[in-house]
C-alpha positions in Angstrom: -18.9 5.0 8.6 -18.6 4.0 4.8 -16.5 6.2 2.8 -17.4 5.3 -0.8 -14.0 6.8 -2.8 -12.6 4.5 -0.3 -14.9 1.4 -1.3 -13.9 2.3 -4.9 -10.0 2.3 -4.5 -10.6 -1.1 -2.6 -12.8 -2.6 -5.3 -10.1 -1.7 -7.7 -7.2 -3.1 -6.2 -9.3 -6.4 -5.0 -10.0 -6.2 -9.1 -5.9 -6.4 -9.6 -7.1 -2.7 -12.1 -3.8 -1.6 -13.6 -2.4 0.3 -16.6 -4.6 3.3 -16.0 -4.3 6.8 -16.6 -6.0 8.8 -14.2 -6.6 12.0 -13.1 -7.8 13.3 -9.0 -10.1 16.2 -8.3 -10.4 16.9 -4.5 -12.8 18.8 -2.3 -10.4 21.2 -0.6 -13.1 22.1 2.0 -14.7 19.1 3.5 -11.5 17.0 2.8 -8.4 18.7 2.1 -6.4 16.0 2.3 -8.2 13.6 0.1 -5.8 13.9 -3.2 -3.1 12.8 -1.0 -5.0 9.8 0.4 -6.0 9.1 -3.4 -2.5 9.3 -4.7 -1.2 6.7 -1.7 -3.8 4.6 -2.6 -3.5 4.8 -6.8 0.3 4.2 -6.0 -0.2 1.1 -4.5 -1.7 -0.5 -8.0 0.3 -1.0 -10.5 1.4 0.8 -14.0 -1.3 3.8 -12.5 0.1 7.4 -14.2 -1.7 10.4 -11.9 -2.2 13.0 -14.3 -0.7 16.5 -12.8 -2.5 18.9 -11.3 -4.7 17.7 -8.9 -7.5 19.9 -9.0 -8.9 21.3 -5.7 -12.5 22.9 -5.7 -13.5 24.3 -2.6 -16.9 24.6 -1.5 -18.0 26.5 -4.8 -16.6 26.8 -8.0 -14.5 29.4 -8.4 -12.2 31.1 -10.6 -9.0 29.0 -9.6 -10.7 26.1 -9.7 -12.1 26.4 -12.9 -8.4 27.0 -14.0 -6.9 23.7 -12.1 -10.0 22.1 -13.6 -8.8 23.1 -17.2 -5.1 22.0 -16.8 -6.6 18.7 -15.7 -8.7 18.8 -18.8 -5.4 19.5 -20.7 -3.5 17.2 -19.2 -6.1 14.4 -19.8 -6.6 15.1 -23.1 -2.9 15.1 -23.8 -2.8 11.7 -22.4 -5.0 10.2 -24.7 -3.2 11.6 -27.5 0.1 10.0 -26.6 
């Protein structure tokens, strides 16, 4: 079984990535858990800021993820500008 967010995160630690902003969006249905798993793995690289909130969509978009999707989209954009 290849899990290819997993691949990713492994490619960018065996690539020493670091200094990053970055921000998560989970699938709350088929993997609830996956921002956490993302988080545990971003923490383990160095200088990486996780952008708050982690937005959750589950199954289809809805109304509340749309609005976790726009405070990511805030909170992104706010990083650039500092």
């Amino acid at each position: 079984f290849q899990n290819p967010v997993v691949d990713l995160f492994s490619d960018m630690a065996a690539l020493n990535i670091q200094n990053r902003t970055v921000g998560l969006i989970e699938n709350g249905t088929w993997a609830p858990s996956a921002g956490k798993s993302m988080r545990t793995l971003l923490e383990g690289m160095k200088n990486m800021t996780i952008l708050e909130p982690v937005a959750t969509v589950k199954s289809a978009l809805k109304k509340d993820s749309r609005d976790s999707l726009s405070q990511l989209k805030d909170a992104l954009v706010a990083s650039l500008n500092s």
